[in-house]
GUDO-668627 format. One record per residue (C-alpha): residue number from 1; residue in one letter; chain; z negated, x, y. Coordinates in Angstrom, 2 decimals. Layout:
N
+-----+------+-------+---------+---------+---------+
|  nr | rest | kette |      pz |      px |      py |
+-----+------+-------+---------+---------+---------+
| NUM |    a |     A |       Z |       X |       Y |
...
+-----+------+-------+---------+---------+---------+
END
This chain:
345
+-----+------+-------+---------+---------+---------+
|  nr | rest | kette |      pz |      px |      py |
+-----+------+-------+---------+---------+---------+
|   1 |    x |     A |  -92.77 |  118.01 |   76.36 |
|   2 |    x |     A |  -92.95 |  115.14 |   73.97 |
|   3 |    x |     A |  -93.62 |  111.86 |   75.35 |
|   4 |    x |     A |  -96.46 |  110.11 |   73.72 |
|   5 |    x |     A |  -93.57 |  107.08 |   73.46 |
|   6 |    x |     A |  -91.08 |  108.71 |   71.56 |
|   7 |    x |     A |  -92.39 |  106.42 |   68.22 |
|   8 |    x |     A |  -90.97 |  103.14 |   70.03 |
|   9 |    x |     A |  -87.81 |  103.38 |   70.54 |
|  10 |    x |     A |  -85.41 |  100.60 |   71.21 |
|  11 |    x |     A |  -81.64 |   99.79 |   70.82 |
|  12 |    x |     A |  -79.54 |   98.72 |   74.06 |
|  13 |    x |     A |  -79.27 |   94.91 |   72.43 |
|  14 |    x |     A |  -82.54 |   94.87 |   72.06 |
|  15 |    x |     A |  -83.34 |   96.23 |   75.48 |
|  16 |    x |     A |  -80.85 |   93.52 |   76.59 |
|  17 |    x |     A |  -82.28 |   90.51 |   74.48 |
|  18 |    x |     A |  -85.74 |   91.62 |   76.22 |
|  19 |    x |     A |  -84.83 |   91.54 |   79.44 |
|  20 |    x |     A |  -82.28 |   88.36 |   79.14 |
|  21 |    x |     A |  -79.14 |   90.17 |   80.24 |
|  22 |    x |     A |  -75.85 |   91.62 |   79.41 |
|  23 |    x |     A |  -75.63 |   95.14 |   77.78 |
|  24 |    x |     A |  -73.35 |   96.11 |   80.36 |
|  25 |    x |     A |  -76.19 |   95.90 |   83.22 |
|  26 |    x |     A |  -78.16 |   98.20 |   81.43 |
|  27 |    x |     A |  -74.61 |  100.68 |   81.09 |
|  28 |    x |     A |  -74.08 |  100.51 |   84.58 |
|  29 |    x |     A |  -77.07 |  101.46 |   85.85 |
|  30 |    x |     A |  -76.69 |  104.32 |   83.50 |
|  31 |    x |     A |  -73.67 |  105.12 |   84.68 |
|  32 |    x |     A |  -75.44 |  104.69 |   88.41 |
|  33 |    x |     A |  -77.72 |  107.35 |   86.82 |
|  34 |    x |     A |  -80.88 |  105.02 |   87.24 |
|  35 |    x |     A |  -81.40 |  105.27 |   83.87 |
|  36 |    x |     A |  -81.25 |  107.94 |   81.49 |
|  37 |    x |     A |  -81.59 |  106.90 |   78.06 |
|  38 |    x |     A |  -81.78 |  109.34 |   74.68 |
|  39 |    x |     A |  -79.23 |  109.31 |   72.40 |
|  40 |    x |     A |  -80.01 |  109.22 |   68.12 |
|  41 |    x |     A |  -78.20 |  111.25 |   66.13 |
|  42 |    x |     A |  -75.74 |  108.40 |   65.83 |
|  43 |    x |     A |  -74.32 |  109.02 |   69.36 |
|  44 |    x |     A |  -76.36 |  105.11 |   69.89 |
|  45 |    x |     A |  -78.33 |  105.21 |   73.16 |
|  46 |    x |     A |  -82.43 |  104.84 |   72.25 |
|  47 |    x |     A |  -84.50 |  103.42 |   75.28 |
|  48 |    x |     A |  -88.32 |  104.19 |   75.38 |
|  49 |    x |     A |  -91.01 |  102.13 |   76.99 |
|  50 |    x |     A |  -90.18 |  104.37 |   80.18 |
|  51 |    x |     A |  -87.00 |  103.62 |   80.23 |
|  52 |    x |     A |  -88.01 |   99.77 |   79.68 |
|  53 |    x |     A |  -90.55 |   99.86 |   82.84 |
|  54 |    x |     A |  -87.59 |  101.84 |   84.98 |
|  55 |    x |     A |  -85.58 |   99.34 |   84.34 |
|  56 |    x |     A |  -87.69 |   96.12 |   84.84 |
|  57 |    x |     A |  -88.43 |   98.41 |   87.99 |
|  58 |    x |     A |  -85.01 |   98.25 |   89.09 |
|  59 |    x |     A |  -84.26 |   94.74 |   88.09 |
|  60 |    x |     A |  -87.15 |   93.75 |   90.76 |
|  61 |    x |     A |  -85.83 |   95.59 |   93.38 |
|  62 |    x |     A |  -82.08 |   94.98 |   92.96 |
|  63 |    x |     A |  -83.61 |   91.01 |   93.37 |
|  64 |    x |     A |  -85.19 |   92.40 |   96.30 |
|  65 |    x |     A |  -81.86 |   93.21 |   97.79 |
|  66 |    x |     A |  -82.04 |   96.82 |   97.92 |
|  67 |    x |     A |  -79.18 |   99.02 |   97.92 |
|  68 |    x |     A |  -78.16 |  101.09 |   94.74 |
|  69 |    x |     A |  -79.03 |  104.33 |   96.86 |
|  70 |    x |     A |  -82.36 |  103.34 |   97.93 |
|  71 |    x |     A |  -83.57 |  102.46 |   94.48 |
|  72 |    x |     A |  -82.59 |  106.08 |   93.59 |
|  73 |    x |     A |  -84.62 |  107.27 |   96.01 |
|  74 |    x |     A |  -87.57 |  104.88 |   95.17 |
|  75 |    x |     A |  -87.28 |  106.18 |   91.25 |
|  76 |    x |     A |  -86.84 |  109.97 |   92.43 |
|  77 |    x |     A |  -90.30 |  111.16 |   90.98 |
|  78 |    x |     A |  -91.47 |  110.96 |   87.55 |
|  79 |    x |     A |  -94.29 |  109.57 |   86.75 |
|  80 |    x |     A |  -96.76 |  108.22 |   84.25 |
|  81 |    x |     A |  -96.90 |  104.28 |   83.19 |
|  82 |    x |     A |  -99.51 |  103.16 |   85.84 |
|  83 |    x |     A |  -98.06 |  105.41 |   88.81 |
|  84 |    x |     A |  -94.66 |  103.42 |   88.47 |
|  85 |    x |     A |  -96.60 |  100.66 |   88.22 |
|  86 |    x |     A |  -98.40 |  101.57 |   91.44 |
|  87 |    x |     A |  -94.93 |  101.86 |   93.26 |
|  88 |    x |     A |  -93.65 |   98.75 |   92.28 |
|  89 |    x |     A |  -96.52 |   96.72 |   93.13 |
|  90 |    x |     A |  -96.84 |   98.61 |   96.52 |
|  91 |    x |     A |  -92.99 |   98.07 |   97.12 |
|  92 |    x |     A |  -93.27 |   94.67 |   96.11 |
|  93 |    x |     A |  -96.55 |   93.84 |   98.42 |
|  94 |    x |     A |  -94.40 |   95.24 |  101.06 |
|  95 |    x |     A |  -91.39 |   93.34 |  100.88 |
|  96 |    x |     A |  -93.71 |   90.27 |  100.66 |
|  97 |    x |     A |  -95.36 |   91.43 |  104.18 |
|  98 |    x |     A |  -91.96 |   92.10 |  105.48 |
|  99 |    x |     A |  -90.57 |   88.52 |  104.59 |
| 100 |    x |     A |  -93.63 |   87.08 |  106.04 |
| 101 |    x |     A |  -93.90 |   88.71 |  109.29 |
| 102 |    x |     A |  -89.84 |   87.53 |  109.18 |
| 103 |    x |     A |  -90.89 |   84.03 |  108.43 |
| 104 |    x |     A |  -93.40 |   83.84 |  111.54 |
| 105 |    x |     A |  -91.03 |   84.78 |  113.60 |
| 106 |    x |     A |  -88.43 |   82.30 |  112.98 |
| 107 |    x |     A |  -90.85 |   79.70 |  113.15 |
| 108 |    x |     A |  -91.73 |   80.98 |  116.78 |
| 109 |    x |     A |  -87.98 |   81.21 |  117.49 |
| 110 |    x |     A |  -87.45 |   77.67 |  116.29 |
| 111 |    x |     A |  -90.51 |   76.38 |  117.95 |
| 112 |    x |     A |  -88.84 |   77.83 |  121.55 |
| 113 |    x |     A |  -86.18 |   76.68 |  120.91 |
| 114 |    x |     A |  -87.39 |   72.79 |  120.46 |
| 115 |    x |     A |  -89.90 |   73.57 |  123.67 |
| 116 |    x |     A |  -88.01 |   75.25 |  125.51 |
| 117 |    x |     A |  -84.61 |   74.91 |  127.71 |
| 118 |    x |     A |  -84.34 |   77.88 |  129.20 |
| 119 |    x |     A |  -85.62 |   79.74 |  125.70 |
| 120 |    x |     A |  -83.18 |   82.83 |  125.55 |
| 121 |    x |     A |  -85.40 |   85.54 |  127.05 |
| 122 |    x |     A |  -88.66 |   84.32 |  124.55 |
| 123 |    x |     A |  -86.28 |   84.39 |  121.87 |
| 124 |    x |     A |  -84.96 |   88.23 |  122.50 |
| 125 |    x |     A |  -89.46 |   88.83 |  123.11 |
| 126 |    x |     A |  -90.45 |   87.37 |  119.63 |
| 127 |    x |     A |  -87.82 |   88.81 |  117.68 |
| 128 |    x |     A |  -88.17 |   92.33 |  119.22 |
| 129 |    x |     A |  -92.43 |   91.93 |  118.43 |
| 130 |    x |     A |  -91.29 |   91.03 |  114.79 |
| 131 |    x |     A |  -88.97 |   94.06 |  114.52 |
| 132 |    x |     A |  -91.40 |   95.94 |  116.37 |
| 133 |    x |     A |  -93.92 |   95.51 |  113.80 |
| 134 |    x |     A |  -91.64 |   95.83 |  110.81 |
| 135 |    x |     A |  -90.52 |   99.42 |  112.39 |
| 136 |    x |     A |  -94.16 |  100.31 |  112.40 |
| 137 |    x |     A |  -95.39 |   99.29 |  108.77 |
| 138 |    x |     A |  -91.94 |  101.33 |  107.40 |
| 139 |    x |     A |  -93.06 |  104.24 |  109.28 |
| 140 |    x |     A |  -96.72 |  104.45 |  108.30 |
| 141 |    x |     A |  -97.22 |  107.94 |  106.57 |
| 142 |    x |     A |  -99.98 |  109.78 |  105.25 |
| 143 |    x |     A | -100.23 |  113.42 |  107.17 |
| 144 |    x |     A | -103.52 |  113.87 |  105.63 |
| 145 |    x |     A | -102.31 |  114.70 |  102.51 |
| 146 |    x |     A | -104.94 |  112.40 |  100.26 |
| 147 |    x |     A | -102.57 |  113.09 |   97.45 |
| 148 |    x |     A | -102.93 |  116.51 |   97.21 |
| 149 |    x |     A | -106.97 |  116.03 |   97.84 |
| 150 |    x |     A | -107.76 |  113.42 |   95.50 |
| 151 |    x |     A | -108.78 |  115.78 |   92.61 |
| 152 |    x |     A | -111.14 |  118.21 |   95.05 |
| 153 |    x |     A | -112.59 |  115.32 |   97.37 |
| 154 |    x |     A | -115.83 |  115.10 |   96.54 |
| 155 |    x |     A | -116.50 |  118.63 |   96.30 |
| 156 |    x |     A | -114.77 |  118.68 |   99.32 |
| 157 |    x |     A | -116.82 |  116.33 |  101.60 |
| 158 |    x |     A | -119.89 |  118.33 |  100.19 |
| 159 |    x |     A | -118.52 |  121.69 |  101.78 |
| 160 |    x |     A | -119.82 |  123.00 |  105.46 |
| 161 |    x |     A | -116.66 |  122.72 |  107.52 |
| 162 |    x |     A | -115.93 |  124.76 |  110.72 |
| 163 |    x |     A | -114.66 |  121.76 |  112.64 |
| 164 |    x |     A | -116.07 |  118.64 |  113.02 |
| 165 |    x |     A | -118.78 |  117.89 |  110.55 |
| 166 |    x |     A | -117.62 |  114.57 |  109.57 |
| 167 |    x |     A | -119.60 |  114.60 |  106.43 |
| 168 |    x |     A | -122.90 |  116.01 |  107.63 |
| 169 |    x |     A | -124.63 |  112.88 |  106.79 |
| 170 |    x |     A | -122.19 |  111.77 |  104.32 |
| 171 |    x |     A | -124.93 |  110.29 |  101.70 |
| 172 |    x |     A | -126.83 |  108.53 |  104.98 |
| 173 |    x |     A | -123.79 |  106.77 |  105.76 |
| 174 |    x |     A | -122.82 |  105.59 |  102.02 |
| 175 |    x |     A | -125.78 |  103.98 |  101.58 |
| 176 |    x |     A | -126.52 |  102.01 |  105.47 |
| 177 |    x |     A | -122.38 |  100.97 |  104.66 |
| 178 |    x |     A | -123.93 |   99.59 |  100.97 |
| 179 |    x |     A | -126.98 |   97.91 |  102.48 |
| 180 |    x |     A | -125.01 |   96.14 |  105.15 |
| 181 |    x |     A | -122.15 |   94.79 |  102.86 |
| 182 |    x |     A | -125.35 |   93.38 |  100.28 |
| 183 |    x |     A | -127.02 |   91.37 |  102.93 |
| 184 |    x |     A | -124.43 |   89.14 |  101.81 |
| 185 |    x |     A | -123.40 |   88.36 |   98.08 |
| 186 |    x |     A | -119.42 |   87.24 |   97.67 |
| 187 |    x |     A | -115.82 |   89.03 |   97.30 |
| 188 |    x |     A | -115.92 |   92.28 |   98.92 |
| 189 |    x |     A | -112.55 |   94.51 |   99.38 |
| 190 |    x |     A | -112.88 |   98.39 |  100.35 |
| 191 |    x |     A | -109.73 |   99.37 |  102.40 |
| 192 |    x |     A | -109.16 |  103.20 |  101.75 |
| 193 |    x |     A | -111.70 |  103.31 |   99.13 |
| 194 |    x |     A | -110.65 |  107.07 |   98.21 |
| 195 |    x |     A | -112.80 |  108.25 |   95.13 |
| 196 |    x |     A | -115.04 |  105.11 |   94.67 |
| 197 |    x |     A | -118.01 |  106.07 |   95.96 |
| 198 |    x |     A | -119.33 |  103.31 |   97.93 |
| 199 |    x |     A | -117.30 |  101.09 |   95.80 |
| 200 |    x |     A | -118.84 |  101.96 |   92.81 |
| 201 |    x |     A | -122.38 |  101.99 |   93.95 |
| 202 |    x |     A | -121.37 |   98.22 |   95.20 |
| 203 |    x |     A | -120.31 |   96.64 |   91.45 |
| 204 |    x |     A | -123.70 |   96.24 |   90.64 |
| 205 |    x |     A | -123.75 |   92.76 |   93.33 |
| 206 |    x |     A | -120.76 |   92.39 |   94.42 |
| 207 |    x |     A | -117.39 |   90.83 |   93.17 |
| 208 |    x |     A | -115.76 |   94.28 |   94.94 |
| 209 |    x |     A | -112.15 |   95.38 |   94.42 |
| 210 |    x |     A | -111.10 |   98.38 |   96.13 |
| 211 |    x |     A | -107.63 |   99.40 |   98.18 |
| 212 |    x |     A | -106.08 |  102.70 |   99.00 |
| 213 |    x |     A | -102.33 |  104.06 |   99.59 |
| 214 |    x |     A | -103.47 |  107.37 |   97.90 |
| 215 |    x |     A | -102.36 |  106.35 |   93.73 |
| 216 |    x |     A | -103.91 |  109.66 |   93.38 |
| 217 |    x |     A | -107.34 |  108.48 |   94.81 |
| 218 |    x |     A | -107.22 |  105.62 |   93.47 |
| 219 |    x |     A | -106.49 |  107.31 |   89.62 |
| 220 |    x |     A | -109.51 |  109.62 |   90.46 |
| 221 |    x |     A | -111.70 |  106.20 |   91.14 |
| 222 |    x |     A | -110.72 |  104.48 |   88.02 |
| 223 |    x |     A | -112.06 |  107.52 |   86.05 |
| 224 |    x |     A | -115.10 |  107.51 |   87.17 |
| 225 |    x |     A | -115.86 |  103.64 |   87.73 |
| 226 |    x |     A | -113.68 |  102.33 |   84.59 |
| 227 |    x |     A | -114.35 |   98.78 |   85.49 |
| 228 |    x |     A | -113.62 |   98.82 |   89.02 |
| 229 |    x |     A | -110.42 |   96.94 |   90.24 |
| 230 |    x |     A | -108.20 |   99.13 |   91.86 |
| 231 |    x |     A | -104.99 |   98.09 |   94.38 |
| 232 |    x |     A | -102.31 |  100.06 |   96.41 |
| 233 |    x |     A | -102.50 |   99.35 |   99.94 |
| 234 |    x |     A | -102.60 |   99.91 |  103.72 |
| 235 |    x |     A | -104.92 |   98.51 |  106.33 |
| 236 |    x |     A | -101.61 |   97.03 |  107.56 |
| 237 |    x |     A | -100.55 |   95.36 |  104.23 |
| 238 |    x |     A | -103.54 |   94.45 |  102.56 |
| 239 |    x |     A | -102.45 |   93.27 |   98.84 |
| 240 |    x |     A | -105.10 |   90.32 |   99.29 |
| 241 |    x |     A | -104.51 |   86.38 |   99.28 |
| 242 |    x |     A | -105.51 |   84.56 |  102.66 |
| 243 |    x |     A | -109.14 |   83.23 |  103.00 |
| 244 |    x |     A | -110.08 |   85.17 |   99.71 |
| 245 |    x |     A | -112.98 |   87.49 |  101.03 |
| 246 |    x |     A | -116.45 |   87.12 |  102.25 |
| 247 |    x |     A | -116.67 |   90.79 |  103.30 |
| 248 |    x |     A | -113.89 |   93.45 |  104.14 |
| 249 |    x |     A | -115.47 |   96.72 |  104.32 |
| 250 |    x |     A | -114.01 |  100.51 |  105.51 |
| 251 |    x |     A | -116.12 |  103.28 |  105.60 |
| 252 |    x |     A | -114.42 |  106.97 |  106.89 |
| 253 |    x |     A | -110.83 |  105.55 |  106.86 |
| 254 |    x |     A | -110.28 |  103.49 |  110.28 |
| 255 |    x |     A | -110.02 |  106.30 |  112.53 |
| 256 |    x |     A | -106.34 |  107.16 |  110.10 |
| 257 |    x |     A | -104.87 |  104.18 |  112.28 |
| 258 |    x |     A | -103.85 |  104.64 |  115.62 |
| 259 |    x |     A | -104.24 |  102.24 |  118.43 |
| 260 |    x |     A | -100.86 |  100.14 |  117.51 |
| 261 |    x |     A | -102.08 |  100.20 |  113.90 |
| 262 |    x |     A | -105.65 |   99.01 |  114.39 |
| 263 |    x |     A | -104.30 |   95.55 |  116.05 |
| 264 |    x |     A | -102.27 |   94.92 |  112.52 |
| 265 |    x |     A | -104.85 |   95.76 |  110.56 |
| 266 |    x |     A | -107.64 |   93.35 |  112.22 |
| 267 |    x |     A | -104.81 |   90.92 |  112.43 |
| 268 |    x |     A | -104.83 |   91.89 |  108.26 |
| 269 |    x |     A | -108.18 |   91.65 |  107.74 |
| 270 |    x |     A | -108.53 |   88.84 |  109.87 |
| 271 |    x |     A | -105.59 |   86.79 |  107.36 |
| 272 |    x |     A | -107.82 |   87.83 |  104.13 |
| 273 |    x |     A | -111.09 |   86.52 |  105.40 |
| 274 |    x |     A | -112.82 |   83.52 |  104.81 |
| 275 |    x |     A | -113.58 |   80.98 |  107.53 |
| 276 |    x |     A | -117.50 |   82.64 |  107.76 |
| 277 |    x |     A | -116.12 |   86.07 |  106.90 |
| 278 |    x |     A | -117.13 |   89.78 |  108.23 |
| 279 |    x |     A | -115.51 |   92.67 |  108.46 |
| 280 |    x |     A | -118.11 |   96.11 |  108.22 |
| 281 |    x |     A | -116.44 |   99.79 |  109.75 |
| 282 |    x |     A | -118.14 |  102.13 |  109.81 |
| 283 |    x |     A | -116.10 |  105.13 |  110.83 |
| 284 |    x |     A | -115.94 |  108.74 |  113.58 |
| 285 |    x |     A | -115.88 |  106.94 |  117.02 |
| 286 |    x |     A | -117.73 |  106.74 |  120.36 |
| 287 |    x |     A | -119.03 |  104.51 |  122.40 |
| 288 |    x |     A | -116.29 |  104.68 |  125.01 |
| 289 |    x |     A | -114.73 |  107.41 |  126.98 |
| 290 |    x |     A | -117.33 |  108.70 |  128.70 |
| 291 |    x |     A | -119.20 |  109.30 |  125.85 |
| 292 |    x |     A | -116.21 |  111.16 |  124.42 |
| 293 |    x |     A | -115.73 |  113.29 |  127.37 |
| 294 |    x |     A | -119.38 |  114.15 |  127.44 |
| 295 |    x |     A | -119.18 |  115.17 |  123.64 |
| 296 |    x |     A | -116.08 |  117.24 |  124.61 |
| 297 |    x |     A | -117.98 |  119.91 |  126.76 |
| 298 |    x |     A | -120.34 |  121.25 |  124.07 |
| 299 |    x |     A | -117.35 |  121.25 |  121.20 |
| 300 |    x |     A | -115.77 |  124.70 |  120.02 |
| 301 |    x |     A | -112.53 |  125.48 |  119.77 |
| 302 |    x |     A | -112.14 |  124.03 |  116.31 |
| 303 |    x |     A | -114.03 |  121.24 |  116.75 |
| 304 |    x |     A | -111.85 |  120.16 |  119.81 |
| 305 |    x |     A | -108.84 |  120.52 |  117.48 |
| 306 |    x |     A | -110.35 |  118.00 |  114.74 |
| 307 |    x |     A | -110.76 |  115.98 |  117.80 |
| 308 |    x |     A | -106.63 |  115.73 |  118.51 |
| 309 |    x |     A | -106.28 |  115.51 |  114.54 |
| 310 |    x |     A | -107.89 |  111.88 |  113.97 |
| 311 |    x |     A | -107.47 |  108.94 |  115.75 |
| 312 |    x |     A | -110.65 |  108.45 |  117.38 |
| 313 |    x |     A | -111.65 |  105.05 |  119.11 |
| 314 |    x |     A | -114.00 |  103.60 |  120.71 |
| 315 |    x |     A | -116.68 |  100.79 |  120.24 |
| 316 |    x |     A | -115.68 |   99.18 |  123.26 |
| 317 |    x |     A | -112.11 |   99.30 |  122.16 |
| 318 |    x |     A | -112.77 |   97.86 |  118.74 |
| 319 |    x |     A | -114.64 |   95.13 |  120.65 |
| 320 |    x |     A | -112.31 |   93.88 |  122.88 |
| 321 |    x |     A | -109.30 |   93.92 |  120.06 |
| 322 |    x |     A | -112.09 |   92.17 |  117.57 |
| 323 |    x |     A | -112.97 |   89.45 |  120.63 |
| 324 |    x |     A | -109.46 |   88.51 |  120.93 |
| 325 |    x |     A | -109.17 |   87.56 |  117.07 |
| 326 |    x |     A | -111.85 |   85.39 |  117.88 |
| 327 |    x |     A | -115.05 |   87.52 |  116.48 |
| 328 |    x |     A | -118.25 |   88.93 |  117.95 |
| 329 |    x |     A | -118.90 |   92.58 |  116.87 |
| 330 |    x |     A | -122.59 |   94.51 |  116.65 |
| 331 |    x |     A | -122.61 |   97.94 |  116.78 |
| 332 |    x |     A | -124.80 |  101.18 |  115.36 |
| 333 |    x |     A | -125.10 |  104.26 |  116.10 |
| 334 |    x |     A | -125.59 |  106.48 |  112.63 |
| 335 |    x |     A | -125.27 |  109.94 |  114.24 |
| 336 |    x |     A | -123.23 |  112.22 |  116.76 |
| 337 |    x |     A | -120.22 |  111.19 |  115.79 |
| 338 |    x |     A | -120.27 |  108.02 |  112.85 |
| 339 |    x |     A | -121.21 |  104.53 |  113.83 |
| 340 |    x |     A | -120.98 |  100.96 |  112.03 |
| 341 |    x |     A | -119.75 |   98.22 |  113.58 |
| 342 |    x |     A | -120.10 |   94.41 |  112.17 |
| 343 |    x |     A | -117.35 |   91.63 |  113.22 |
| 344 |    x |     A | -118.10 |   88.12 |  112.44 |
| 345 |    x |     A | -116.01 |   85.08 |  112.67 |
+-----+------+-------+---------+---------+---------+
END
């Protein structure tokens, strides 16, 4: 298949003079098989703008500090322009999470160790919370397949399913999510804003951009809302600058983070908002366990097993964790099994 770059093509001095560097570098990662340039009829390798991104790709992450054999895996599938794009701005965003949480944690270990004497056993705590959290962010992967969904989702939601109905009042919950987030004008960021639907219905007021790990979601949004602003992300790594937003808003995506997971991401959303900031979920939760026990007896078989599939919560869990980040939280209820919740500094 022809690639619709094969008109620009570039010599390896010029690829060189570009990028300010020696024509070896770009031979050994060749040789490293990183890169895999054409050759002309000349026997004279002929890079392409691929080839160019690749390798600004791997300069970045070789300044990074990763390892030959983990940029390989990194640059293992192909992709188009924007998807590499995608991956180096999400591995990028990571690392700069990474060094961060790092950072904190020497300046706790420092501040012990000025305060403190007897600081030894703090020091071990803090720097086992810091690797703690590191272990978890690495970990984070998505077993619901929005990748593979992306192109089908909203046909999908639209479908009867034999489980758990989640979408029943899918249209219902869009718009109370939209009215909520516009009884206040500002920045607005959608974590896990999947196809772009509540996104897209909230460009017309707000200064919205939206976030989701999915590239394929996120390629499905930009096609149908051209002039929405789009960025890779978790709930745990937002790719936001502190005290930047007046509103955070998720609507059917909390309930993909699991207890652990939900205390980063408030502590995340928390970091991004301004000093008179809100965050809006609305997500599948219930009250509190009795509620959820209650619901339990009348479920079928299938219904039960969507149950152990998501990582339901509670309002009275996402309370408490919202009361110790210092914010007071209003909840509710939009059916069975959806509610909103609002947490205000």
């Amino acid at each position: 298949m022809q690639s619709v770059f094969d008109n620009n093509m570039f010599k390896i001095n010029e690829v060189a003079e570009e990028f300010n560097v020696n024509p070896n570098v770009l031979r050994f990662y060749e040789k490293k098989k990183l890169l895999t340039p054409k050759r002309n009829d000349n026997g004279y390798r002929m890079y392409s703008i691929e080839d160019m991104l690749q390798f600004q790709m791997i300069l970045l992450y070789r300044k990074m500090g990763f390892s030959i054999e983990n940029i390989s895996r990194i640059l293992t599938d192909d992709g188009k322009p924007i998807e590499m794009f995608f991956k180096q701005y999400n591995q990028l965003n990571h690392h700069i999470h990474t060094m961060k949480l790092i950072s904190d944690s020497i300046e706790e270990c420092i501040d012990l160790m000025f305060e403190d004497d007897h600081y030894l056993d703090s020091l071990i705590t803090a720097m086992k919370k810091t690797a703690g959290y590191i272990a978890q962010l690495e970990s984070w992967e998505d077993k619901w397949g929005f990748d593979a969904l992306a192109m089908d989702y909203d046909n999908f939601i639209k479908k009867p399913h034999s489980g758990l109905d989640f979408y029943r009042n899918y249209d219902k919950v869009i718009r109370i999510t939209e009215e909520k987030v516009n009884e206040r004008i500002g920045n607005v960021a959608e974590i896990g804003v999947g196809t772009g639907n509540l996104a897209g219905r909230l460009m017309e007021t707000q200064n919205i951009i939206g976030i989701d790990q999915s590239v394929n979601m996120l390629m499905v949004a930009k096609s149908k809302f051209p002039n929405l602003k789009l960025r890779i992300g978790t709930f745990m790594e937002l790719p936001l600058q502190e005290d930047t937003m007046d509103t955070i808003v998720s609507c059917y995506a909390f309930h993909h983070c699991n207890r652990d997971e939900r205390k980063i991401a408030l502590k995340e959303i928390d970091r991004v908002l301004k000093s008179n900031g809100r965050a809006i979920i609305t997500d599948l939760m219930f009250y509190d366990n009795m509620a959820r026990k209650d619901f339990e007896k009348y479920c079928t078989k299938a219904e039960y097993r969507d149950l152990q599939d998501e990582y339901f919560t509670t309002v009275i869990n996402i309370e408490a964790d919202a009361k110790s980040f210092g914010y007071s939280c209003s909840s509710e209820q939009i059916d069975d099994l959806i509610w909103i919740l609002v947490l205000e500094k």
